[in-house]
Residue, then its C-alpha position, 0 to 999 in steps of 0.5 A: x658772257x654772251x647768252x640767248x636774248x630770250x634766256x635773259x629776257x626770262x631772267x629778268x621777267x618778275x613772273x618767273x622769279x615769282x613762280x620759283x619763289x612759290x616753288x621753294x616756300x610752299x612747305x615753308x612755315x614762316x617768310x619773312x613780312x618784308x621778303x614776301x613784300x619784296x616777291x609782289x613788288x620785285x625784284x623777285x629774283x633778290x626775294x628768293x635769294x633773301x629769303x635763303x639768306x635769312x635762314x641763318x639769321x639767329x636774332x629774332x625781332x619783338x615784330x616776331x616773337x610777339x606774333x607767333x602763338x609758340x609750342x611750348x615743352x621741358x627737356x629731360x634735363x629740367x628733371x622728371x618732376x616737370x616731365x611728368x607735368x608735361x602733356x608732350x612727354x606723355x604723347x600729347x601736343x605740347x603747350x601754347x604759350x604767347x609772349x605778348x608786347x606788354x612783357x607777359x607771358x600767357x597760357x601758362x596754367x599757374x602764372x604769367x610770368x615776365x620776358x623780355x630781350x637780353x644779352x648773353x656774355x659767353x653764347x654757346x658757339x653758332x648762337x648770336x648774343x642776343x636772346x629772350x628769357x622768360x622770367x629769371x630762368x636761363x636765356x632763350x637762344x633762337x635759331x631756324x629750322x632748316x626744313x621747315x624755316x619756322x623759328x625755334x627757341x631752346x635753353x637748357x631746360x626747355x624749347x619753343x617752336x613757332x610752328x606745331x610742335x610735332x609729337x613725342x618720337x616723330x622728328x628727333x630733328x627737333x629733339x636732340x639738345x641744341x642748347x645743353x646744360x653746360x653751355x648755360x652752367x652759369x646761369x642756372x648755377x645762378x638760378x638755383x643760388x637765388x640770383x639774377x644771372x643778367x643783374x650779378x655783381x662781380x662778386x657774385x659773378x666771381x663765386x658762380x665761375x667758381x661754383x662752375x669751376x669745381x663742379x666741371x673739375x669734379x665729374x663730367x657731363x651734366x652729372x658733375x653738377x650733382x656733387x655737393x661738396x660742402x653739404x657734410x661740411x656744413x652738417x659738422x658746422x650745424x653740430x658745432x653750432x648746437x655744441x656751442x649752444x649748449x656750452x652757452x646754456x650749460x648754466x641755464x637749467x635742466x628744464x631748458x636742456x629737456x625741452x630742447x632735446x624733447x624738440x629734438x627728439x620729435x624731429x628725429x621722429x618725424x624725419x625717421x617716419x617720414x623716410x619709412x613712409x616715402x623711402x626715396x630722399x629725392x623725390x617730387x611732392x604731389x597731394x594726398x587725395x586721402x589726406x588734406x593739407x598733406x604732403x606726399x613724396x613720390x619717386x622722381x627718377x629722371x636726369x639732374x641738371x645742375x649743381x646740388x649746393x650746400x643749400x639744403x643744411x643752410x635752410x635747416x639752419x635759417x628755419x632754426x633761426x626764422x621759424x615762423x618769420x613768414x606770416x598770412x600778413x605777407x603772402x608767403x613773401x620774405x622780402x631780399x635782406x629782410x631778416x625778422x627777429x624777435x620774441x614776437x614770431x610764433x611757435x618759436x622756443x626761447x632758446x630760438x628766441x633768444x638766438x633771434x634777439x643776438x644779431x649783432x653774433x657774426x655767424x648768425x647774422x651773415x648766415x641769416x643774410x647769406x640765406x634770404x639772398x638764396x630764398x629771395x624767390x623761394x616764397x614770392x607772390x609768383x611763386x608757383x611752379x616749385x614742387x613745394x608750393x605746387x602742392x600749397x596752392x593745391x591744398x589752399x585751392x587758389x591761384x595764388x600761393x597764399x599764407x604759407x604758415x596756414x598752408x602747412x605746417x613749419x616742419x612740411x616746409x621745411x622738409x618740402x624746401x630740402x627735397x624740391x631744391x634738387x640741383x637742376x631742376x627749375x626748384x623755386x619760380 
C-alpha cells in the first residue's frame, strides 16, 4: 500500500505515539511498570497497544497486589451482621487493607490474618485459575475495570479495588455481584463445615459435591443454601440418645434421675427466657451496655448466603459431652481431633462424666471427632471475627480472644455458637 512519506514518517516518530499514549492513560488509574517503560524507551506505538492488551488480563502478580494499599468492603450476601460493621455500607469510605510480601494481611481492626496465591478447580466462567485468598475464606478472582483499568478483587462475600473505592450508590458499575454465591457454593459449603477447601481429601471433596448437590436441587438461588435438611433429623437422634440414657440409668437411682431433669428444666428456662427476651432465632450478637459480660441479640435482617447445616444440634450435642473442655490454659483453643475426656472437666454432671469415660461407644466417639473437624477454628487464637467471639473480646477488652470459659459462661456459649453459625455468613475466622 503506497502512502505519504510525511504520513509514515509521522508513524514512525516515538513523539507522536508517546502523545497518544498520554492521551488514552490520563484518566487511567493503573499502567502497567514495563508498559510505561516500553512508552519512554519506544517503541511507543507497541506501548500503546500493550497497555489495551493487558486490560484483559485476569491474573494479578505478587509485584502488584503487594503494592497497592486496597479499598476493602462486604457484599449483601456475607449477611447484615457484617453490613452493619462496615463503615461503606453506612455512606462512608471503605476500609484499607495492604496485602504485604510477608503473607500478612493489615488494616484490619481485629487481626491480621494470612493471603497467599492459590488455584481454583472450577473458576466461574471468564476468570483465570489463578487467585488469592486471604485466610481460609472463598478465593479471591481479580479482574480490570474497564473505565478506570485499576484492578479489582471480588469472591462472594466481599471486593477489593486498588483504586478509591467510590461510595455507596455512586458507580453501580462496581456494585453488581461479579462473583456470586453460587459460582463459589463449594468453597463456603467448605468454610462453614470447618475445612479447608484448597487442602480437602477426596472424601471430604466428595460430601461438600454432595452438600452443593441437594441444596441446588431443593431451592433456587442463593436462598437454596438455607435449607437444613437434616436439623429435625438430628433433633430425633438427640431424643433417642436421651431415652437411651435413661434406659441406661434406669437402675441407678431416683436422686440421679432428679438431678438430671432439674438441669434440664433450668435449660428449658433459660432458652424459654432468653426467646421472650430477644424474639428473633437469627439474630446477631453485640454487648450489653447495661450489663457486663452479657450477651444481647438483635434483628439481623438481611440475605443469607450458604447452606444452614445440621451444625447446630451437633453442637448441642458436643457441649453435653465437652462441657468445659475449653480452659484459660488454651486460650480458648481446641486443638483438630483433640477430644478431652475425663471426670477431671469442671462443671460437668456425673452422668456427663461417665458419658466422657466411654469412648470406646461408637456414636459418641465419631460423633465427638466428627465435631471438633467442624470446630477446628470455632476457638482459635485468630478467632475474632465471629459475632460470638466479637463480643468476648469485647467483654475481656483485649485484642485477643482470650479464656473463653472466664469470658462467658457454658450455656451463653452455647447459645452465641447456635445463632452466629447462620449459613452464609462468614460465622467463625
Amino acid at each position: 500500500m503506497t502512502v505519504c512519506r510525511r504520513w509514515y514518517e509521522a508513524a514512525q516518530s516515538s513523539q507522536v505515539w508517546r502523545a497518544q499514549c498520554d492521551l488514552f492513560w490520563k484518566d487511567k488509574v493503573y499502567i502497567a511498570r514495563h508498559i510505561r517503560v516500553m512508552r519512554d524507551r519506544g517503541p511507543s506505538y507497541r506501548a500503546l497497544r500493550l497497555s489495551f492488551e493487558d486490560v484483559e488480563r485476569k491474573e494479578i502478580t505478587k509485584d502488584e497486589i503487594t503494592t497497592f494499599d486496597w479499598c476493602f468492603r462486604f457484599k449483601a450476601a456475607s449477611g447484615q451482621h457484617w453490613l452493619d460493621l462496615d463503615p461503606w455500607w453506612s455512606g462512608g469510605d471503605s476500609r484499607v487493607i495492604r496485602l504485604n510480601e510477608d503473607g500478612i494481611v493489615t488494616g484490619f481492626e481485629l487481626a491480621n490474618f494470612m493471603w497467599n496465591f492459590c488455584e481454583s478447580l472450577n473458576p466461574p466462567p471468564g476468570f483465570g485459575r489463578v487467585g488469592a485468598r486471604i485466610h481460609v475464606f472463598p478465593m479471591l478472582h481479580f479482574y480490570r475495570d474497564p473505565v478506570t483499568w485499576g484492578w479489582v478483587a471480588e469472591s462472594a462475600w466481599t471486593q477489593l479495588t486498588s483504586f478509591r473505592m467510590p461510595r455507596r450508590g455512586l458507580c453501580p458499575r462496581l456494585e453488581r455481584d461479579t462473583v456470586t454465591v453460587q459460582m463459589q457454593a463449594d468453597q463456603i459449603v467448605a468454610y462453614n463445615h470447618g475445612l479447608d477447601w484448597c487442602n480437602l481429601t477426596a472424601e471430604q471433596r466428595r460430601m461438600v459435591e454432595a452438600e452443593v448437590q441437594r441444596a441446588g436441587e431443593a431451592g433456587d438461588g442463593e436462598h437454596a443454601f438455607e435449607i437444613d435438611e437434616g436439623l429435625d433429623d438430628d433433633d430425633d437422634d438427640d431424643n433417642d440418645d436421651g431415652d437411651d440414657d435413661d434406659d441406661d440409668e434406669g437402675g441407678g437411682g431416683d436422686d440421679d434421675d432428679d438431678d438430671d431433669d432439674d438441669d434440664d428444666d433450668d435449660d428449658d428456662d433459660d432458652d424459654d427466657d432468653d426467646h421472650d427476651k430477644h424474639g428473633n432465632e437469627d439474630a446477631c450478637y453485640r454487648l450489653d451496655d447495661g450489663n457486663e459480660g452479657e450477651l444481647a441479640v438483635g434483628d439481623s435482617g438481611g440475605p443469607h448466603g450458604s447452606a444452614q447445616s445440621s451444625r447446630r444440634s451437633h453442637l448441642r450435642r458436643v457441649d453435653r459431652l465437652q462441657d468445659g473442655a475449653v480452659g484459660a490454659g488454651t486460650n480458648g483453643a481446641v486443638p483438630q481431633g483433640a477430644v478431652q475426656a475425663g471426670p477431671e472437666r469442671q462443671g460437668q454432671s456425673p452422668r456427663h462424666q461417665q458419658q466422657a469415660q466411654q469412648p470406646d461407644e461408637p456414636q459418641q466417639h465419631q460423633r465427638a471427632q466428627s465435631l471438633e473437624q467442624q470446630r477446628w477454628r470455632a476457638h482459635s487464637p485468630t478467632c475474632l471475627h465471629c459475632p460470638s467471639c466479637v463480643a468476648i473480646v469485647a467483654i475481656n477488652g483485649t485484642s485477643s480472644p482470650g479464656p473463653l470459659a472466664a469470658a462467658t459462661s457454658t450455656e451463653a456459649r452455647s447459645t452465641a455458637r447456635d445463632k452466629a453459625s447462620r449459613a452464609g455468613e462468614p460465622h467463625a475466622c
